[in-house]
TIBA-366279 format. One record per residue (C-alpha): residue number from 1; residue in three letters; x, y, z. Coordinates in Angstrom, 1 decimal, padded with zeros to 4 digits. Each point is the difference from the previous one (the first is absolute). Example, Ala and Ser with C-alpha at 12.3 -4.5 7.8 and 13.67 -1.06 7.14 Angstrom:
<pts>
<1 "ALA" <012.3 -004.5 007.8>>;
<2 "SER" <001.4 003.4 -000.7>>;
</pts>
This chain:
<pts>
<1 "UNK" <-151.7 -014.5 -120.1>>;
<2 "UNK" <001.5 002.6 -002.5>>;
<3 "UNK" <003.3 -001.1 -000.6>>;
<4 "UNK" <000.6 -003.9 -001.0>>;
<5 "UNK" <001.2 -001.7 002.3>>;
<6 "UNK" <003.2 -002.6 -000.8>>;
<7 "UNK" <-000.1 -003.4 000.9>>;
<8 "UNK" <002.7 -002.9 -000.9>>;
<9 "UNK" <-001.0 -003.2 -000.8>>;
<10 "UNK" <002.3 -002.7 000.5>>;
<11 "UNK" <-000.4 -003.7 -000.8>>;
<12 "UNK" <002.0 -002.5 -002.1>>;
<13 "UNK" <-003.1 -001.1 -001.8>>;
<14 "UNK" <-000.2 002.6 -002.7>>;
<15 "UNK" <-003.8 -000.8 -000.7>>;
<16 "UNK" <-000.7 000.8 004.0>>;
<17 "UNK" <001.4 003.3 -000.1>>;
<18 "UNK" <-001.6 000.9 -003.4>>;
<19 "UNK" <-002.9 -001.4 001.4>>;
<20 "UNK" <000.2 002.2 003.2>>;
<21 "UNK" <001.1 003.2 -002.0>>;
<22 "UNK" <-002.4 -000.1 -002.2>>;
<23 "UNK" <-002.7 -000.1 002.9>>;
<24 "UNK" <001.8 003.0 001.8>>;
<25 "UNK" <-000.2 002.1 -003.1>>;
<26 "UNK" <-003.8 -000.8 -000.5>>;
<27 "UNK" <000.3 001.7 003.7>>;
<28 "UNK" <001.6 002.8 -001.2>>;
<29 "UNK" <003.5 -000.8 001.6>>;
<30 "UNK" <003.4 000.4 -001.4>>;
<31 "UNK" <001.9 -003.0 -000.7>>;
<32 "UNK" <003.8 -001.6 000.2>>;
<33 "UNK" <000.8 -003.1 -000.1>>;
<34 "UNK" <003.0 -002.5 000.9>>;
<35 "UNK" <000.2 -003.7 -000.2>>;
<36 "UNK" <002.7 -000.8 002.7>>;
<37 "UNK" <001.2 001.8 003.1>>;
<38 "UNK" <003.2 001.6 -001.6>>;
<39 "UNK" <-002.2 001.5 -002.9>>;
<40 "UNK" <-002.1 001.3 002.9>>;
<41 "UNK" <002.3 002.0 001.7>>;
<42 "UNK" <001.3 001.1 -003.2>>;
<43 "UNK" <-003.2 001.5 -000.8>>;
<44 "UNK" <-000.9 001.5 003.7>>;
<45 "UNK" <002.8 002.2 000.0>>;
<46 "UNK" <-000.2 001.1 -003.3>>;
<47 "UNK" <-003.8 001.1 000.8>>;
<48 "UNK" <-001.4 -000.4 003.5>>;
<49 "UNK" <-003.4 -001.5 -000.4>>;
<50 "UNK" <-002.6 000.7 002.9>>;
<51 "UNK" <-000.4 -003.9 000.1>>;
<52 "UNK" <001.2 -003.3 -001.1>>;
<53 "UNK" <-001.2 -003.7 -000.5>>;
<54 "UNK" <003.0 -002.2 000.6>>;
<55 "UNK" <-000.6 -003.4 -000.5>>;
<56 "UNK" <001.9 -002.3 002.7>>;
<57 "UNK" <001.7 -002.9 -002.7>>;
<58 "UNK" <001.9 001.6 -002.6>>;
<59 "UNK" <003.9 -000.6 -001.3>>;
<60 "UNK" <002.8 002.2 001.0>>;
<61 "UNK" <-001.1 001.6 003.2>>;
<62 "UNK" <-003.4 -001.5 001.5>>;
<63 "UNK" <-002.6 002.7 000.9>>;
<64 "UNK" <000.5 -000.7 004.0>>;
<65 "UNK" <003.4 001.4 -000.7>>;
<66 "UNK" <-001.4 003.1 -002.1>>;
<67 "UNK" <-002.6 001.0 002.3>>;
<68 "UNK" <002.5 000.0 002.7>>;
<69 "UNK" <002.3 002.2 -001.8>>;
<70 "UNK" <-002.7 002.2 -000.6>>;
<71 "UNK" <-001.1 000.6 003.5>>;
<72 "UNK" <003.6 -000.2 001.7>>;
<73 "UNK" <000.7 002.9 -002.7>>;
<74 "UNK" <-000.7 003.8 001.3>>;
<75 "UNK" <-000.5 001.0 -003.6>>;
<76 "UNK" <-002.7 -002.8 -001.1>>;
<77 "UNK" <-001.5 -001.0 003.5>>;
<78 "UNK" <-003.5 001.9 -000.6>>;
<79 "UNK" <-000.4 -001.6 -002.6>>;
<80 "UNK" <-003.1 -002.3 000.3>>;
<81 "UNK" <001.1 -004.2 -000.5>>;
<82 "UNK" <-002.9 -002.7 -000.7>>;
<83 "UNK" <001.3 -003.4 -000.6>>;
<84 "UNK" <-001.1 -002.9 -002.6>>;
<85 "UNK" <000.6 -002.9 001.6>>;
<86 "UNK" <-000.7 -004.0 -000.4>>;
<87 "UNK" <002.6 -000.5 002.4>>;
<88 "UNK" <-002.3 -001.5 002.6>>;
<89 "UNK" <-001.0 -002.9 -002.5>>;
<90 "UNK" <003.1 -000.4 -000.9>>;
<91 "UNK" <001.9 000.6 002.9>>;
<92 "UNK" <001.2 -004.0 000.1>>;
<93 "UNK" <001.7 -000.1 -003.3>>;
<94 "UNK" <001.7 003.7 000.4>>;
<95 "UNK" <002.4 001.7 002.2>>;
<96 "UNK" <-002.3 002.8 001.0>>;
<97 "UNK" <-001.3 -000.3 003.1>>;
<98 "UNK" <-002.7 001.1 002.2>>;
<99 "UNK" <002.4 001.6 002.4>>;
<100 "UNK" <000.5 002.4 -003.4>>;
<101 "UNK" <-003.3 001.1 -000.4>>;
<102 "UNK" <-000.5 000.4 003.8>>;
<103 "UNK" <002.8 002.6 -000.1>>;
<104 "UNK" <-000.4 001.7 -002.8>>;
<105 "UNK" <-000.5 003.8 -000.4>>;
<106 "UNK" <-002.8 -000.6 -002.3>>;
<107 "UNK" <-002.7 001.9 000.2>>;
<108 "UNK" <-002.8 -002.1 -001.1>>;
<109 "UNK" <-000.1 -003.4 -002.3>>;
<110 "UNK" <-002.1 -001.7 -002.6>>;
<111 "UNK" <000.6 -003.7 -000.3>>;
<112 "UNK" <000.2 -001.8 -003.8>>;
<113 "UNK" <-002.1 -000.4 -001.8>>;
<114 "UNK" <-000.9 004.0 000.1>>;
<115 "UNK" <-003.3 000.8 000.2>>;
<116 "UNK" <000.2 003.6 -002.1>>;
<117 "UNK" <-003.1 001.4 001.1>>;
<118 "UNK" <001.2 -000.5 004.0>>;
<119 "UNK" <003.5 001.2 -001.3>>;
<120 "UNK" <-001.3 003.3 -001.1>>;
<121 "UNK" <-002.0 000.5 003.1>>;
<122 "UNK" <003.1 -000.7 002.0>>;
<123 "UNK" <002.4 002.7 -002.3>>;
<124 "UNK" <-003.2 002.2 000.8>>;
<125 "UNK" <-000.2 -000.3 003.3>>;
<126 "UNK" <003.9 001.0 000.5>>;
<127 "UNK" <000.2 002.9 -002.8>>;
<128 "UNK" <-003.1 001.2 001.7>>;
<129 "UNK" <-001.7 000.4 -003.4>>;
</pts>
């Protein structure tokens, strides 16, 4: 891998995504982040990363929402989508349902709480690095 790659973090949980940017870095990655879906698309547009962790539950625009924008989109659709998701623990006291994460675009998922290590064999395995 010569050049860096991007990828966007995106979580309300500002400790997660420093958490999960700092790891990446460590990797050798380049990093954005975002702490609701708004913020998110925001920051895709103003750089298009090569990948982005969207966490489902967030204020403003959830990341079922995001991740369909991104993949409905002919600009952004390439680019690669893994979900954070508790959803299916909480699925009873939410409004997200499974019927969401059965049609979702997503690429791949990692369910909350994140194991890091599996995370970054998961980025790997989609950046191909």
């Amino acid at each position: 891998m010569s050049e860096k790659q991007l990828v966007l973090v995106v979580d309300d949980d500002p400790d997660l995504v420093e958490a999960v940017s700092m790891k990446l870095e460590s990797e050798k990655f380049r990093v954005n982040k975002a702490y609701d879906g708004v913020e998110a698309m925001e920051k895709i547009k103003e750089e298009r990363p090569a990948l982005v962790i969207l966490d489902v539950m967030m204020p403003r625009k959830n990341g079922w929402v995001v991740c369909d924008e991104i993949k409905k989109s002919d600009q952004y659709k390439g680019i690669i989508v893994i979900l954070l998701t508790a959803v299916a623990d909480a699925v009873q006291t939410t409004s997200y349902t499974h019927h969401d994460g059965k049609t979702t675009l997503a690429d791949d998922y990692i369910p909350k709480p994140i194991d890091l290590d599996k995370l970054m064999e998961i980025v790997r395995d989609h950046l191909g690095s």
